[in-house]
C-alpha positions in Angstrom: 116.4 92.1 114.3 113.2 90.6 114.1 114.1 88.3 116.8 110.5 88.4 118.1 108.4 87.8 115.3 107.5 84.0 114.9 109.1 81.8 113.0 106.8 82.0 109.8 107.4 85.4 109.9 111.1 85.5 110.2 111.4 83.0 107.2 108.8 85.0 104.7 111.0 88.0 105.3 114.3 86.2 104.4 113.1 85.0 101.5 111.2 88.3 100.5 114.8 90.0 101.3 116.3 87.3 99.0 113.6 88.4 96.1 112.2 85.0 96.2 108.9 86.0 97.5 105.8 85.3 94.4 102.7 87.3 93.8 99.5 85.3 94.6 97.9 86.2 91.1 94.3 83.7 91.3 92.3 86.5 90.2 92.3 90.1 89.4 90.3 92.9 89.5 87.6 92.4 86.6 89.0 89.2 85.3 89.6 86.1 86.6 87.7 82.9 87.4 85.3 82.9 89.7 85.8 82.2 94.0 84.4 78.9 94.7 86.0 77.5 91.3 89.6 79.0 92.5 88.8 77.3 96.1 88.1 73.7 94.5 91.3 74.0 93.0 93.7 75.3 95.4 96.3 73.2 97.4 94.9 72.2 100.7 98.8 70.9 101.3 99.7 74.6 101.9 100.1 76.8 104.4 97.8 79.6 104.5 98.0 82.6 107.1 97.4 86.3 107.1 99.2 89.5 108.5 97.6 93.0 109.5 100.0 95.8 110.0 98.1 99.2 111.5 99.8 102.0 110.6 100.0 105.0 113.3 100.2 108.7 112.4 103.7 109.6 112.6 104.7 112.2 115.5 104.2 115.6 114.8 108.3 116.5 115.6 109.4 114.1 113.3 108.4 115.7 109.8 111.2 117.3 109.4 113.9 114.3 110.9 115.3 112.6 107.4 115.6 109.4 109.0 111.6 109.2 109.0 110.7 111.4 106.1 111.9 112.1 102.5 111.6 115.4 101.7 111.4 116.4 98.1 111.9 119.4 96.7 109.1 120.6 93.7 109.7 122.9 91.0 106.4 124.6 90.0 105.4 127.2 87.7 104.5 130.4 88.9 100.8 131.2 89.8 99.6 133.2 86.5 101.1 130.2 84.3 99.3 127.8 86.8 96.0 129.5 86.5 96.6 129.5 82.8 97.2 125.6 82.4 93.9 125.5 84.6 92.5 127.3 81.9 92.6 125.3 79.2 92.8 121.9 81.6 88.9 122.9 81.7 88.6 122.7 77.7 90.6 120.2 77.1 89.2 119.8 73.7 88.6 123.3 72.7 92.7 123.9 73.4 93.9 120.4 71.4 91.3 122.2 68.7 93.1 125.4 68.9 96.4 123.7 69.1 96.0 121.9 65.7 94.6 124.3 63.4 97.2 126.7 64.7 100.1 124.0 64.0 98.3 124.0 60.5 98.7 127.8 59.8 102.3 127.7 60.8 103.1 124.7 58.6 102.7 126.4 55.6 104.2 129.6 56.8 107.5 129.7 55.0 109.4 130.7 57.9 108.8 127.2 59.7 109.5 125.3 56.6 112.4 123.5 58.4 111.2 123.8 62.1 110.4 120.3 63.4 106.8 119.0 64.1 106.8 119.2 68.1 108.4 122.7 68.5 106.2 124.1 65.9 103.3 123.0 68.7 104.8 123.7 71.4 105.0 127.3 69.7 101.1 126.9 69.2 100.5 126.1 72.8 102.7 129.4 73.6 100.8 131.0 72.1 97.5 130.4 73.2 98.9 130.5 76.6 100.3 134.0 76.2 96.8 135.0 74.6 95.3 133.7 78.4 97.7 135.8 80.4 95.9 139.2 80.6 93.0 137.0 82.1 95.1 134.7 84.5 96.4 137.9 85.5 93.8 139.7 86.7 92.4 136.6 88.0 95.2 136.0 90.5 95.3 139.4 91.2 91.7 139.3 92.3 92.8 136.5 94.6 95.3 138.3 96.1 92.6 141.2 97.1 90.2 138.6 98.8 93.2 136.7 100.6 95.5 139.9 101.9 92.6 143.0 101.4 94.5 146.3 102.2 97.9 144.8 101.9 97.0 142.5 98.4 99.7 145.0 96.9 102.7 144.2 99.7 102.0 140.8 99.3 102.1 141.0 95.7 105.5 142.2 95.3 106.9 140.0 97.9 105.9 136.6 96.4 106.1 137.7 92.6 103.1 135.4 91.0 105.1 135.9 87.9 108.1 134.1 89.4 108.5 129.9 89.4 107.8 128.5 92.9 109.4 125.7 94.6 107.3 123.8 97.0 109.0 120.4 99.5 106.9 117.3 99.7 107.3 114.9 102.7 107.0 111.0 102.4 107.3 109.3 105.0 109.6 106.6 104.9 108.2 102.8 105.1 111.2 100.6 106.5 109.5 97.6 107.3 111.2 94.5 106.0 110.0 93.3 102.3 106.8 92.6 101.4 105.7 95.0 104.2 107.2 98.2 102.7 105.2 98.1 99.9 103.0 100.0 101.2 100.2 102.8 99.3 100.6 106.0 101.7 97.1 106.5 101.4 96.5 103.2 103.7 96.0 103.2 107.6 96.1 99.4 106.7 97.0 96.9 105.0 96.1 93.5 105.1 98.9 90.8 103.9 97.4 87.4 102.2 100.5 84.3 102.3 100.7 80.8 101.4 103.7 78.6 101.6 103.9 75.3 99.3 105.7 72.0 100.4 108.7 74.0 98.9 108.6 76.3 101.3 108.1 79.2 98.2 106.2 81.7 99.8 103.1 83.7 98.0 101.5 86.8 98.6 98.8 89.4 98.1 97.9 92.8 99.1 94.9 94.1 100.5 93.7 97.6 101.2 91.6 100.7 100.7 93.8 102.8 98.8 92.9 102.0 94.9 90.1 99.5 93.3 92.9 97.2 92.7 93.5 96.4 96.5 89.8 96.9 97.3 89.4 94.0 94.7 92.4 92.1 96.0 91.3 92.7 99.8 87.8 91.4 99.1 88.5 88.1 96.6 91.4 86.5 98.7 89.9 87.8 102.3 86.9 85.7 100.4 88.9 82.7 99.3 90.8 82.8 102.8 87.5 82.4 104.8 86.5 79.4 102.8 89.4 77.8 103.6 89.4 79.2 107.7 86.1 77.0 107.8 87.8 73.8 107.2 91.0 74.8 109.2 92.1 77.5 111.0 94.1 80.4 109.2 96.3 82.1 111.8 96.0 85.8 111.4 99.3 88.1 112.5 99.3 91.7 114.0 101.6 94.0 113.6 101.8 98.2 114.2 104.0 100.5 111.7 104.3 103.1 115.2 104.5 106.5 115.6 108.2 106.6 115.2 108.4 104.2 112.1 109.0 101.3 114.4 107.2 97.8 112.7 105.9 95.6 115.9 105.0 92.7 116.2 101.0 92.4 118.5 100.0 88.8 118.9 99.3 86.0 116.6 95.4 84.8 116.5 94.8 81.2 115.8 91.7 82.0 113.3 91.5 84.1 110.8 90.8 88.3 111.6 89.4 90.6 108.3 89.1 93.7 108.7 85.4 93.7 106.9 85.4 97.3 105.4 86.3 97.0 101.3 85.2 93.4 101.5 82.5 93.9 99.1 81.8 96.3 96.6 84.5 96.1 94.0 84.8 92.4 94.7 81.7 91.5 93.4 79.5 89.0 95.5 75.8 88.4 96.4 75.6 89.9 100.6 74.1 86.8 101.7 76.5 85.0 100.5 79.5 86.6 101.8 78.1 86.9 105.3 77.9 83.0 105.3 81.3 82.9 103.8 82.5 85.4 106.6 80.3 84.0 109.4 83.4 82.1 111.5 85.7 85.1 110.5 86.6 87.6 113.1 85.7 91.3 112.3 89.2 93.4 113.2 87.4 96.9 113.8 85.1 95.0 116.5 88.4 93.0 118.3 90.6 97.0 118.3 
């Protein structure tokens, strides 16, 4: 199956598919010692490389095909209650307020003497919704007059804003081979950081864009990576999750290739010095 790839490549996947693939964890966002004391005390002895999968929009026809999507069906309240929970999401501490003093009153009403702490609240919160509904009401009725004008009222009765909605979601599917698919959706990249010791145990970390954890991630080891590129190369490996969920294997570069956006900023390093660090390091966005 992944006949093609290069032989580095083929034997990280096996061993990721036997779960015997480790996390690179020499820093973390925050914490963690600092680069150049991390680089002084890595292994020169292992092998170091880098892979960059792309990932293409999937096609248009395809968003409804199960064997590229997962569709997921939503239960959802209806739109008054939604406009009610917005309600109170907004005074956030006015409603926990409200919620407690009411939980207070009913506690000493004889009639919930035996009634259990959290459905006595969720009675409070109840109520204070149902107090909200004359409002949330009008509110989405309002709505309904700006969106549909003279026929607000058809519309109206023919989706029931009192009635619970159901709503699908679509993921699309990831099925690259381990570590590949674990992948943040919100990525149109990922960058892959590997080392392999003289025991041949892989190691591994993630860079992207997606959260301040990978922005972190993606900026520390693309850091500690180009230290080591200077004293020997660090092959860098491309690879495109395509437009029909296919994962491809590019070309292999002898050097190392970052892609230079989210190298700095939540990674935490003086500009002058990372553009020395990054000076023999190949910017991807200029090579695509």
């Amino acid at each position: 199956m992944f006949e093609n790839h290069p032989h580095i490549i083929q034997a990280l996947i096996a061993e990721a598919e036997s779960d015997r693939l480790r996390y690179l964890d020499l820093s973390s966002f925050m914490t963690g010692p600092p680069l150049n004391e991390v680089c002084e005390k890595i292994d020169r002895s292992m092998t170091f490389f880098s892979v960059y999968v792309a990932m293409e929009h999937l096609k248009d026809d395809l968003w409804e095909d199960s064997r590229y999507v997962d569709k997921e069906k939503v239960h959802l309240c209806s739109l008054v209650e939604t406009e009610v929970r917005k309600y109170w999401r907004d005074r956030n501490r006015e409603h926990l307020k409200l919620i407690d003093e009411r939980v207070e009153s009913l506690k000493i009403d004889p009639e919930f003497k035996s009634i259990k702490q959290g459905d006595i609240r969720d009675k409070a919160i109840k109520e204070l919704d149902q107090k909200m509904f004359p409002w949330a009401i009008e509110r989405v009725r309002k709505d309904y007059q700006e969106i549909y004008e003279d026929e607000w009222e058809e519309y109206w009765k023919k989706e029931d804003p009192f009635k619970p909605r159901i709503e699908y979601e679509y993921h699309r599917r990831y099925d690259m081979p381990k570590p590949f698919n674990h992948w943040d959706s919100r990525n149109p990249w990922q960058q892959y950081y590997f080392t392999k010791d003289k025991d041949n145990v892989f190691y591994y970390a993630r860079g992207g864009s997606g959260s301040s954890g990978q922005r972190y991630d993606h900026g520390f080891y693309g850091h500690l990576f180009a230290l080591l590129n200077n004293e020997k190369n660090v092959p860098t490996y491309f690879f495109t999750y395509n437009n029909r969920n296919q994962f491809i294997f590019n070309r292999e570069e002898k050097g190392l290739y970052l892609h230079f956006f989210d190298l700095v900023g939540n990674f935490k390093i003086d500009w002058k010095e990372s553009e020395q660090i990054l000076k023999d390091v190949v910017n991807i966005r200029d090579r695509l």
